[in-house]
C-alpha positions in Angstrom: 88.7 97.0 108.0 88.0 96.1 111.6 88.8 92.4 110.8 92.1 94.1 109.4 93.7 95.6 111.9 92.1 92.5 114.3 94.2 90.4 112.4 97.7 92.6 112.5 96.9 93.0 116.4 96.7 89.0 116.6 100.4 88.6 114.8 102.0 91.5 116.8 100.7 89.8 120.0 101.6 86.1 118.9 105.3 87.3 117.6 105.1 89.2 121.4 105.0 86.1 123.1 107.4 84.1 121.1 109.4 86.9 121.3 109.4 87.1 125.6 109.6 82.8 125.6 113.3 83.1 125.7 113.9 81.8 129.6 112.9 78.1 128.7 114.5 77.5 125.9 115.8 74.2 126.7 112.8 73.1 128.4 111.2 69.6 127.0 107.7 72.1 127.0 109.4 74.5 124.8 110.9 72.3 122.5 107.6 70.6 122.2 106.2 73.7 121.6 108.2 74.2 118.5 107.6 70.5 117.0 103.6 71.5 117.6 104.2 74.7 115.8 106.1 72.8 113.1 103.5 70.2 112.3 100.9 72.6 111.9 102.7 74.4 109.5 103.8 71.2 107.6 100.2 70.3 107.7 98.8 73.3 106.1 101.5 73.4 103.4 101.2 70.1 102.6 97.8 69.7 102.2 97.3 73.2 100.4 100.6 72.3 97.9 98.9 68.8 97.4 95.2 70.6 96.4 96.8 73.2 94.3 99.0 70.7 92.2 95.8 68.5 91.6 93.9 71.4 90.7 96.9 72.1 87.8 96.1 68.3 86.8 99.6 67.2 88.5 99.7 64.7 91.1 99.6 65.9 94.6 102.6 64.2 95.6 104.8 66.3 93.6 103.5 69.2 95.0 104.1 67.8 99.1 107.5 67.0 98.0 108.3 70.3 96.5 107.0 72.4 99.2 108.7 70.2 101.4 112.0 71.7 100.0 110.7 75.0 99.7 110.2 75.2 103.7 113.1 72.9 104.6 115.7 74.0 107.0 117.8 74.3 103.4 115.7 77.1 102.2 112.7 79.0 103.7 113.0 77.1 107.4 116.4 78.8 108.1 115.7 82.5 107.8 115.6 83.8 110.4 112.3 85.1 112.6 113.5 86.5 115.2 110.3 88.9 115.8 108.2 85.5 116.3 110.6 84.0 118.1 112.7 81.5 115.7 116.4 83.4 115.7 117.7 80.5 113.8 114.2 80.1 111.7 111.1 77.9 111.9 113.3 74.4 110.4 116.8 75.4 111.5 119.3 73.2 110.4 120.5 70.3 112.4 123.5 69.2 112.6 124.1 65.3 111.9 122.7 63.1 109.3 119.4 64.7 109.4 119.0 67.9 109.3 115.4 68.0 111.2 114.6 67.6 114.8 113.9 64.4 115.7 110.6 65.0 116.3 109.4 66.2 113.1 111.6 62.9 111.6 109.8 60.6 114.0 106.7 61.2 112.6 107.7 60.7 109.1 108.7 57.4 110.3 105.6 56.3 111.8 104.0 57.6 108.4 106.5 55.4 106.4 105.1 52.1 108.5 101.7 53.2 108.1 102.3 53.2 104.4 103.9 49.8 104.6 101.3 48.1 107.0 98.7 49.5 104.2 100.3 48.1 101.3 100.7 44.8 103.3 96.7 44.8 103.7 96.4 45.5 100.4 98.5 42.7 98.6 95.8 40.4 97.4 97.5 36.6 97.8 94.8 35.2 96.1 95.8 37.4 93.3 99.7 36.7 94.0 99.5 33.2 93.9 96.6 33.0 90.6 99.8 35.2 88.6 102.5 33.5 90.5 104.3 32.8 87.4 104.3 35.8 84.8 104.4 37.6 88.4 107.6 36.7 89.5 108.9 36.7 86.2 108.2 40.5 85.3 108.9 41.2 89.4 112.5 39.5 89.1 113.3 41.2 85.8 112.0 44.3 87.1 114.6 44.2 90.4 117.5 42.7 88.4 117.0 45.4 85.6 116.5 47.9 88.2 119.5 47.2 90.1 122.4 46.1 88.8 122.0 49.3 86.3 121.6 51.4 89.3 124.2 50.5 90.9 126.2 50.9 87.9 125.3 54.7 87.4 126.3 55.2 91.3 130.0 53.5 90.4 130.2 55.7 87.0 129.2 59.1 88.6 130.5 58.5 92.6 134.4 56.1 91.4 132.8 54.0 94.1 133.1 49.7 94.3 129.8 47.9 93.0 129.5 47.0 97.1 129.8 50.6 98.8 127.0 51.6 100.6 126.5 54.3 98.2 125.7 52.0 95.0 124.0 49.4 96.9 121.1 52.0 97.8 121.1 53.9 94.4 120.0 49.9 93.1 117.9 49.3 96.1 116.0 52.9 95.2 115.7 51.5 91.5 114.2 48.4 92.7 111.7 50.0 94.7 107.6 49.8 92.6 104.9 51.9 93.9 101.8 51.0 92.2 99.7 53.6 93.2 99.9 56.0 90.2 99.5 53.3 88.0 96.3 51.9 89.8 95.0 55.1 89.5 95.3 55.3 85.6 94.6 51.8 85.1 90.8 52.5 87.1 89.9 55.6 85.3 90.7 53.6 82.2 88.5 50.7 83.2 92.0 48.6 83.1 92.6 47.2 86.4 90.7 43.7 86.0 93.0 43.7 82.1 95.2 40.8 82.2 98.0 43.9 82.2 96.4 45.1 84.9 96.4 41.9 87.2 100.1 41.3 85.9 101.4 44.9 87.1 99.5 44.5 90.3 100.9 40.9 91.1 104.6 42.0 89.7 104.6 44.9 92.1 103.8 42.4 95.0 106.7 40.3 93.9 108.5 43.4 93.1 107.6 44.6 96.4 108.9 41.5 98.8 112.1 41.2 96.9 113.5 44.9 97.5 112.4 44.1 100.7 114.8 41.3 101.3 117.1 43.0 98.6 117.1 46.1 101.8 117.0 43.9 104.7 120.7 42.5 102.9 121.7 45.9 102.0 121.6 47.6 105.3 123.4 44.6 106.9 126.0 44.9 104.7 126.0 48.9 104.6 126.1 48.5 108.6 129.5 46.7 108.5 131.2 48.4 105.9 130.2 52.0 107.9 131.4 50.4 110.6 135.3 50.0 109.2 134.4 46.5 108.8 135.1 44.0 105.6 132.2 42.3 103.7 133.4 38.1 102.3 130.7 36.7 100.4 130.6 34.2 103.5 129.5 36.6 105.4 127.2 38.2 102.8 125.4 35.3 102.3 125.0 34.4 105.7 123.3 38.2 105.8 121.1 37.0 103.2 120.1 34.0 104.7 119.1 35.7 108.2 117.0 37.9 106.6 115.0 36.1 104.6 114.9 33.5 107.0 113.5 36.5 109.6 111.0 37.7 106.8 109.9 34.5 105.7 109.4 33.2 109.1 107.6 35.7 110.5 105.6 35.6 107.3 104.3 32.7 107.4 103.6 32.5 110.9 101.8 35.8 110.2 99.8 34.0 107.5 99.2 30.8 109.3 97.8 32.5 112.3 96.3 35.1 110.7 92.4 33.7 111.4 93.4 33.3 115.3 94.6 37.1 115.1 91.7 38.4 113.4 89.5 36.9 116.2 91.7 38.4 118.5 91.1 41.9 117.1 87.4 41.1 116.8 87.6 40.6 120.4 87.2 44.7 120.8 84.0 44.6 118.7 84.1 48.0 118.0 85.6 48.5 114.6 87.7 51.4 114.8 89.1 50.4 118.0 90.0 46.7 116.5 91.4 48.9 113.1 93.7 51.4 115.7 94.4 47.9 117.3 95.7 46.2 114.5 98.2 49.6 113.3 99.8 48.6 117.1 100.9 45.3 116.0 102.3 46.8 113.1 104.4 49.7 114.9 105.2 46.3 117.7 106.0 43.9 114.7 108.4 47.4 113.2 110.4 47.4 116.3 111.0 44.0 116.4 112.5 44.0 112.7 114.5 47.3 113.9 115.9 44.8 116.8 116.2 42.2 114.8 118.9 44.8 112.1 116.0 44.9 109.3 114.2 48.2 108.3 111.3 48.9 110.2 109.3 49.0 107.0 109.3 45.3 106.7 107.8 44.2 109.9 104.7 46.5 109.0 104.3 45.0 105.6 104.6 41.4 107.2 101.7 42.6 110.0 99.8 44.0 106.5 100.1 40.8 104.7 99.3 38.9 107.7 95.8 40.7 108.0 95.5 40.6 104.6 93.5 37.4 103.9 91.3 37.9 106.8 88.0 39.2 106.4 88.4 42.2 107.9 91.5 43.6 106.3 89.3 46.2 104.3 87.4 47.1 107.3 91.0 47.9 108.7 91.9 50.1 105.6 88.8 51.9 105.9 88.5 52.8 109.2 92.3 54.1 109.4 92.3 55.8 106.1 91.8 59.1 108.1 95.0 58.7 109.9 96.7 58.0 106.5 95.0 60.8 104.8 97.3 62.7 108.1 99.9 60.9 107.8 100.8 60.6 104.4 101.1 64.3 103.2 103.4 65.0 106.0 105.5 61.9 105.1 106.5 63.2 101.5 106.8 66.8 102.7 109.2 65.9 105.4 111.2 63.6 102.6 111.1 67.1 100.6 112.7 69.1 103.6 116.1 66.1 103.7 116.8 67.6 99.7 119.9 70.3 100.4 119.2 71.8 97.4 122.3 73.9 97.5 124.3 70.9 96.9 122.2 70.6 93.9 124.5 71.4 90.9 125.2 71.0 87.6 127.2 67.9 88.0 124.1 66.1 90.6 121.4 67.6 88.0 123.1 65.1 85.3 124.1 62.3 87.7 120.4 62.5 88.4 118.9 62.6 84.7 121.0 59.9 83.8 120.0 57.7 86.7 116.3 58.6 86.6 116.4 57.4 82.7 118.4 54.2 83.6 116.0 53.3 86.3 113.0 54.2 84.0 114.4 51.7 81.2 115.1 49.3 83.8 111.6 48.9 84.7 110.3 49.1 81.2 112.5 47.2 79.6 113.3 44.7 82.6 109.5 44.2 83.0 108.5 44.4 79.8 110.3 42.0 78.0 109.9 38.9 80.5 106.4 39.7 80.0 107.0 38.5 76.4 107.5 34.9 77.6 104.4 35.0 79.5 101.4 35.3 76.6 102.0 39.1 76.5 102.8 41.0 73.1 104.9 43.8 72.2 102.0 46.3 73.4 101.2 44.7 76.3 104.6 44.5 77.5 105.0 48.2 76.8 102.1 48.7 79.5 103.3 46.4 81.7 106.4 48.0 81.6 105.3 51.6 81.7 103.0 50.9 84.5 106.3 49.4 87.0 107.9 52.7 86.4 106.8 54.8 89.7 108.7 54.5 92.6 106.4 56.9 94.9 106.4 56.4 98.9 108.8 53.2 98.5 111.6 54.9 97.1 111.4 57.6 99.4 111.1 55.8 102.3 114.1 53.4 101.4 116.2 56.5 100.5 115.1 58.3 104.0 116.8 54.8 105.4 119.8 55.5 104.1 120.2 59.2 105.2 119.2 58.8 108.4 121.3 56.1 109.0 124.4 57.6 107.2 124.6 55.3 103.8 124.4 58.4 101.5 125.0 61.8 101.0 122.6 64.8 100.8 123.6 64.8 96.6 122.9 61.1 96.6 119.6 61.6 98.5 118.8 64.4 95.9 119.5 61.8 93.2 116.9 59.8 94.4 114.3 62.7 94.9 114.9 63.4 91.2 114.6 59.8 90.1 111.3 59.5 92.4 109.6 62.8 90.9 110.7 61.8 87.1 108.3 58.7 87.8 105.6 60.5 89.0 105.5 62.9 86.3 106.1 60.9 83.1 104.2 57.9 83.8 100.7 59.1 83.6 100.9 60.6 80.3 103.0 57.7 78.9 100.6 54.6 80.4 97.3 56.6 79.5 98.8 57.2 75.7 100.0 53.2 75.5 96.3 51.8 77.3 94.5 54.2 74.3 96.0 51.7 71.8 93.1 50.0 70.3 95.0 46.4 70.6 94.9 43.5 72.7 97.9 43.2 74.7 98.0 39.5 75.1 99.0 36.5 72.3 97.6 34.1 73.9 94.1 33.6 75.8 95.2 34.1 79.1 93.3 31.6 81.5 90.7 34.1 83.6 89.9 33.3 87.8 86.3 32.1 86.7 84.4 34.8 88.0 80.6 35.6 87.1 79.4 38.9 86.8 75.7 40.2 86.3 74.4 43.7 86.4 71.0 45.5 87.4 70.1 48.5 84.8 67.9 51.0 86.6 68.0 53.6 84.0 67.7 55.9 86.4 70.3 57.7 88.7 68.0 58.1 91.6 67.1 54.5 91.7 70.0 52.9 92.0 71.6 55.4 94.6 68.2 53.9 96.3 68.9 50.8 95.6 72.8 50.3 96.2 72.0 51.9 99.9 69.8 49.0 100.8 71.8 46.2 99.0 74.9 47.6 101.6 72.8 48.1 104.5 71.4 44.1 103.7 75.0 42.5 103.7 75.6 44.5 106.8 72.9 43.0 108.5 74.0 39.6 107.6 77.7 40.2 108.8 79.5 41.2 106.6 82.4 43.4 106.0 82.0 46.2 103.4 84.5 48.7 102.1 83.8 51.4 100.2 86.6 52.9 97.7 86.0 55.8 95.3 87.5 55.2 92.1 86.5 57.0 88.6 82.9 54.9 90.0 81.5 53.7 93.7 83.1 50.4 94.6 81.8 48.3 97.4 84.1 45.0 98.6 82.3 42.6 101.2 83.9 40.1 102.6 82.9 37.3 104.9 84.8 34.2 106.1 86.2 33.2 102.7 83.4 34.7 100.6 84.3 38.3 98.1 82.1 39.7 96.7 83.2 42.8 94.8 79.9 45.4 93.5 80.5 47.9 91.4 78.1 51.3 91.2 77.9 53.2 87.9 75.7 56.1 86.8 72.5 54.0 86.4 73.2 50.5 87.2 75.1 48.1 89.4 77.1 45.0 88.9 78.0 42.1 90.8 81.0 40.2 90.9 82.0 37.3 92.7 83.7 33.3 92.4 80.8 31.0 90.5 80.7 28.7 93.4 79.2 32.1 95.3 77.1 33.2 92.4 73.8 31.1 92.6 74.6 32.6 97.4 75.0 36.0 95.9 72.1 36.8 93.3 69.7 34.9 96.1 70.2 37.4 98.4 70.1 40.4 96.2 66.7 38.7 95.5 65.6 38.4 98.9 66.9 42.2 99.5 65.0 43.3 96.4 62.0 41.9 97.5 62.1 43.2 101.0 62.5 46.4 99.6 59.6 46.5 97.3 57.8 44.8 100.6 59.1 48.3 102.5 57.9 50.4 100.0 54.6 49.4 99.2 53.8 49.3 103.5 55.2 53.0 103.4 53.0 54.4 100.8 50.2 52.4 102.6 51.0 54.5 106.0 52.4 57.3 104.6 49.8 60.7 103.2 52.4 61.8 101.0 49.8 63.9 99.4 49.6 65.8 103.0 53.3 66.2 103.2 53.3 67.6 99.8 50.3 69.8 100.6 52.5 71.2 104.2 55.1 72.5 102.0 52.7 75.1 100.2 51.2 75.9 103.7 54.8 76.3 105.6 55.6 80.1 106.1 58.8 80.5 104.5 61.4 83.2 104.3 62.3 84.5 101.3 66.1 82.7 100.5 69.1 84.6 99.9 70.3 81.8 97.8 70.9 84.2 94.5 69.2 82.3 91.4 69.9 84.8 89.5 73.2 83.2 88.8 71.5 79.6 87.9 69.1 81.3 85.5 69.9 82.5 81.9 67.4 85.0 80.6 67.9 83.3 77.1 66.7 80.0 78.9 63.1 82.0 79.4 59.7 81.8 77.2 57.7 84.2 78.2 54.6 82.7 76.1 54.8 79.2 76.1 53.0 77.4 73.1 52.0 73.5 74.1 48.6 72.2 75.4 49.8 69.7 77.6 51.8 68.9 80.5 54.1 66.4 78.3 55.0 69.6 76.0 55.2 72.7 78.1 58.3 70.0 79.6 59.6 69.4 76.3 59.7 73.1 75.2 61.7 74.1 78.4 64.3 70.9 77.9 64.6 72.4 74.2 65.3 75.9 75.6 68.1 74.5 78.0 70.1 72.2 75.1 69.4 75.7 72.6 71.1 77.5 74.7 73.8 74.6 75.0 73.6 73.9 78.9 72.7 70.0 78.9 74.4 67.8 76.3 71.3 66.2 75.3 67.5 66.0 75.5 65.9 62.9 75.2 67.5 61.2 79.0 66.6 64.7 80.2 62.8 64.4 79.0 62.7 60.9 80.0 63.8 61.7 83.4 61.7 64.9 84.3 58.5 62.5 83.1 59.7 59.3 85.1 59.5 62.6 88.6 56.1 63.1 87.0 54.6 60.0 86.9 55.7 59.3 90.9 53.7 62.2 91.7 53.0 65.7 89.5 55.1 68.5 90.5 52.2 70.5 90.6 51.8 72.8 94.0 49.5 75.6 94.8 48.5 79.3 93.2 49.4 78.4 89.6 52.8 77.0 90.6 54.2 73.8 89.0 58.8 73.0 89.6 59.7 69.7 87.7 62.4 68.7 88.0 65.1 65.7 88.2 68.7 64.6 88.4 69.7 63.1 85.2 72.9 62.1 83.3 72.4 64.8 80.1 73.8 67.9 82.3 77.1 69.2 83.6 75.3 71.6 86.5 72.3 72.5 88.0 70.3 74.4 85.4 66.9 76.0 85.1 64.2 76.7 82.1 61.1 79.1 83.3 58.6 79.4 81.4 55.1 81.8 81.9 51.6 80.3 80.2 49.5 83.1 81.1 45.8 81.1 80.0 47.1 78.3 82.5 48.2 73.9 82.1 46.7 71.4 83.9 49.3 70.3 85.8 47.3 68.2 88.7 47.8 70.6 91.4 47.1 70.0 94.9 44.8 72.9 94.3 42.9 71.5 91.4 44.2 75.3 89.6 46.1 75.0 86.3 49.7 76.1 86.3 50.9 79.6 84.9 54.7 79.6 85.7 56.4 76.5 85.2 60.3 76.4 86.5 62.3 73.2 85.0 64.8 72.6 87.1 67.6 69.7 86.1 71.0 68.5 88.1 73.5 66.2 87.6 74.4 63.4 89.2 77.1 64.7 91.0 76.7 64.8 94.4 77.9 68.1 95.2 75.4 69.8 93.1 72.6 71.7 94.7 69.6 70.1 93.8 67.3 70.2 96.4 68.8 73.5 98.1 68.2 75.0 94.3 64.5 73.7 94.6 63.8 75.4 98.1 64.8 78.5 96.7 62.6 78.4 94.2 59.7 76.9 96.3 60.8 80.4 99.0 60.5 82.7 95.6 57.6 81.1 94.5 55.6 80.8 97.4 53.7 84.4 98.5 50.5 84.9 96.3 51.5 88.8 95.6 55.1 87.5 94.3 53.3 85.2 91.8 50.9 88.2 90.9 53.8 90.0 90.1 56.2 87.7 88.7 52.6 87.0 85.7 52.4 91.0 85.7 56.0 90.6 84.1 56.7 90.8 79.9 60.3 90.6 79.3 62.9 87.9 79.8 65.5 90.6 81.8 62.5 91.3 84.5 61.8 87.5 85.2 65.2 86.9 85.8 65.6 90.4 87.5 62.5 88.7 89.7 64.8 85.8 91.2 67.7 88.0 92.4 68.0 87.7 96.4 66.6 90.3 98.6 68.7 93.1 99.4 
């Protein structure tokens, strides 16, 4: 109650102040004031709408975007507030193309070159140039296909020439391919390396750099024609030539000098400070483009692709994914806030179905059937095709160019919202239904990089988080770069000079993969790193009384923990009488308890697991008390089997005394699960002579599990 009336005396005095802040109003401080108050609202509702459309098995995107309109200056960020100080609301409407402050739009825009200088760094050119061919072939059908039926749509619907502004951008947004979605899918269903896979990834590279120069031509045409001026096709393809002279210029110079500017950015040492260093060429390189007449977007992709080839373009990635885990939410909420969605009738509703199912055909059909030509059959071609359909960041970012800069209307931007969330929605479903075809989606043998792979089977979850730790820490210490991505598995890319070497962490083993010129380089050192490890640990059980450690934990005065067990613990999962002789049993009637009682999947990994613990060292502590226990791949959740032998189980005790309760205790692999806070609470519960006295004095299954409840 106190916290309750804490809380309404905290609003009433905040809405007090905002209230009484009417003198400045014009002040630089005030209006600053606001665009601080604005972020951190955009902040929490973008990030909270992003978690809670993931947690409904949507992407996350579609929820920034859609609470993005929700508290837009066309909706909720007009009411007025006048009690907390915003008479004309917390978004009012601007007047002018965008109806934001400046502010709040100049951060989306430094979010929309972050998300182009990261897909620069992320365009593999070793990739682009190995599928050059069926590349560039699905990437030009895809942008042809996009655009021309795009534009076509905008003349039908708008009774505008193929050359207005308008049409131009309604092809350009058709063009547009963000891959991210489909990378996504294509990982979780171990598709990425698939020849389709390669081919959608190199396609969307292609894809990528032509609607880049496709925009560059666009918006100096759209400039002229806004300007009252007339376009000849002398002029238009003297445009054309400037920028893709521009681009490719700077391009290659990028490329060509891209060794000389890594060292330069490995001249700060410190890798975060070389990573922030490298995001300010790409804002310096988007203001020159913005000089130059191109989108700003173009000279952070060119800085991207620059770094790209260097080996410190993942270190880059990594060390500023936290300012795009910032920046990117805000970017697709603010795009959400530009939709007017009162302008959003009927007649826009249709002109956007129609032009969101032309642009999705485009791509399938534009993509998919060049990839017919290129050793693909009819299903791969369907997956290729599928998997070009999201637009994403791209499309919003080139439709936020031509708002802001006055190319197209609010019902033309909301168009392009629709046609953006109609890829995000239906190309999950449709690319995971086509990749569960049990086909091959190639006629031909297409020729493979030759890459060897070779794997290490630990058969045991513990061992190879071990082991995987040390491998990384070892390339460290020989220089080189590592990146670590979480996909539906661990993924480790290091890099040095010109040598890649890509390891991949599963459940209970680990592969390598890497050119066959690096191979014989790459399993030496894993050698060398094995052996120094087994070196390691045999000198640390030489110096290290792990017996005495073991032996402090029983003599350690411990509090009783509040950590409630009780919820962990099914009475049905209890024998109070257990029947087996040895050790190897009383483990095997507790695992058959657990999978009775259906909570692990199976029993023999479990077992296997709980015995592989034992041999390292018996679980066996003091006063009669024995906790095995083990992650293992057989179980969803932490779960616990207790079981009472009243006559006692040699269990090799530090106390030589046999054991009389024994507590499985079994986790997954998961790293959020509580495994060894789980086994503290049950070494606290189990530790005090008179608790075990009266936990044995105890017949029933309801008292034992009454026993673990936490102290009142």
């Amino acid at each position: 109650m106190k916290r309750k009336y804490f809380l309404i005396g905290l609003f009433l005095f905040t809405a007090l102040i905002f209230a009484t802040d009417t003198a400045n109003n014009e002040s630089v401080i005030h209006e600053m004031t606001i665009f601080i108050f604005q972020l951190g609202i955009i902040i929490f509702a973008a990030k909270i709408s992003g978690m809670l459309f993931e947690k409904m098995r949507l992407p996350g995107t579609l929820g920034e975007i859609s609470v993005g309109m929700l508290i837009g200056p066309y909706f909720l960020g007009s009411l007025p507030l006048s009690i907390l100080g915003f008479p004309d609301g917390i978004f009012p409407l601007q007047t002018g193309s965008i109806p934001i402050t400046n502010e709040v739009y100049g951060i989306s825009i430094i979010a929309s070159i972050m998300l182009l200088f990261i897909s620069g760094l992320e365009t593999d050119l070793k990739l682009l140039f190995r599928y050059l061919f069926s590349g560039c072939v699905v990437g030009i059908g895809g942008v042809i296909f996009s655009f021309i039926p795009g534009a076509i749509v905008g003349m039908f619907f708008l009774d505008k020439p193929f050359m207005s502004p308008e049409c131009l951008f309604l092809g350009i947004m058709s063009t547009a391919t963000s891959v991210g979605i489909t990378a996504m899918i294509l990982s979780k269903n171990r598709y990425m390396d698939s020849p389709e896979g390669v081919t959608i990834l190199s396609a969307a590279i292609i894809d990528d750099v032509l609607g880049i120069i496709v925009l560059a031509i666009a918006v100096g045409i759209a400039t002229v024609l806004k300007n009252g001026g007339e376009i000849a096709w002398g002029a238009i393809g003297l445009v054309s030539v400037k920028a893709i002279l521009f681009w490719l210029g700077f391009t290659a110079a990028g490329i060509i000098f891209s060794e000389k500017l890594s060292r330069f950015l490995k001249f700060f040492k410190d890798q975060t400070v070389f990573s922030i260093m490298a995001f300010g060429l790409a804002l310096f390189f988007a203001g020159i483009f913005e000089k130059a007449g191109l989108a700003m977007i173009i000279g952070a992709y060119v800085m991207g692709l620059s770094l790209s080839k260097t080996d410190i373009s993942f270190e880059i990635q990594e060390k500023i994914h936290p300012l795009k885990e910032f920046f990117v939410p805000i970017f697709f909420t603010v795009m959400g806030m530009l939709v007017n969605l009162h302008t959003i009738t009927s007649s826009v509703v249709i002109f956007g179905i129609v032009y969101s199912i032309v642009c999705m055909l485009g791509k399938i059909l534009g993509c998919g059937i060049p990839s017919l030509f290129t050793g693909f059959n009819k299903t791969g071609a369907l997956r290729i095709g599928i998997g070009m359909v999201p637009r994403g960041e791209v499309g919003l970012i080139i439709a936020g160019i031509g708002i802001s800069n006055g190319f197209i209307s609010q019902d033309i931007y909301g168009v392009g919202i629709m046609m953006v969330l109609s890829g995000i929605i239906v190309t999950p479903p449709m690319l995971t239904s086509v990749l569960k075809i049990k086909k091959k989606g190639t006629s031909v043998e297409l020729k493979e990089e030759e890459n060897e792979t070779f794997e290490f089977d630990f058969y045991s979850p513990e061992k190879n988080d071990f082991f995987i730790n040390y491998i990384v820490e070892y390339f460290d210490k020989e220089g080189y770069h590592i990146t670590r991505m979480i996909l539906d598995y661990e993924v480790f890319q290091v890099r040095k000079d010109r040598i890649f070497i890509k390891i991949s962490k599963f459940p209970t083993s680990i592969t390598f993969t890497a050119p066959k010129e690096d191979m014989h380089f790459v399993k030496t050192l894993v050698y060398e790193s094995a052996l120094k490890l087994q070196d390691n640990i045999e000198k640390f059980n030489e110096k290290t009384h792990l017996l005495e450690i073991k032996d402090s934990l029983s003599t350690i005065t411990v509090m009783k923990s509040n950590f409630d067990l009780s919820n962990i613990i099914d009475p049905k999962c209890i024998i109070t009488d257990l029947r087996s002789k040895t050790k190897e049993g009383i483990i095997s009637e507790l695992v058959d308890v657990l999978y009775e009682n259906k909570k692990i999947n199976e029993k023999q990994s479990i077992f296997d697991e709980v015995m592989a613990r034992e041999k390292v060292m018996s679980t066996g502590m003091k006063n009669g008390i024995a906790i095995p226990h083990a992650r293992a791949e057989g179980v969803d959740q932490t779960r616990i089997a207790i079981g009472i032998k009243k006559n006692g189980i040699d269990f090799q005790s530090l106390d030589g005394q046999s054991a009389k309760i024994i507590v499985l205790l079994v986790s997954s692999t998961k790293k959020d699960d509580p495994h060894i806070r789980v086994l503290a609470a049950l070494s606290a519960h189990l530790h005090d002579k008179d608790d075990i006295e009266k936990l044995l004095s105890l017949n029933s299954q309801e008292e034992i599990w009454n026993f673990f409840k936490p102290v009142q």
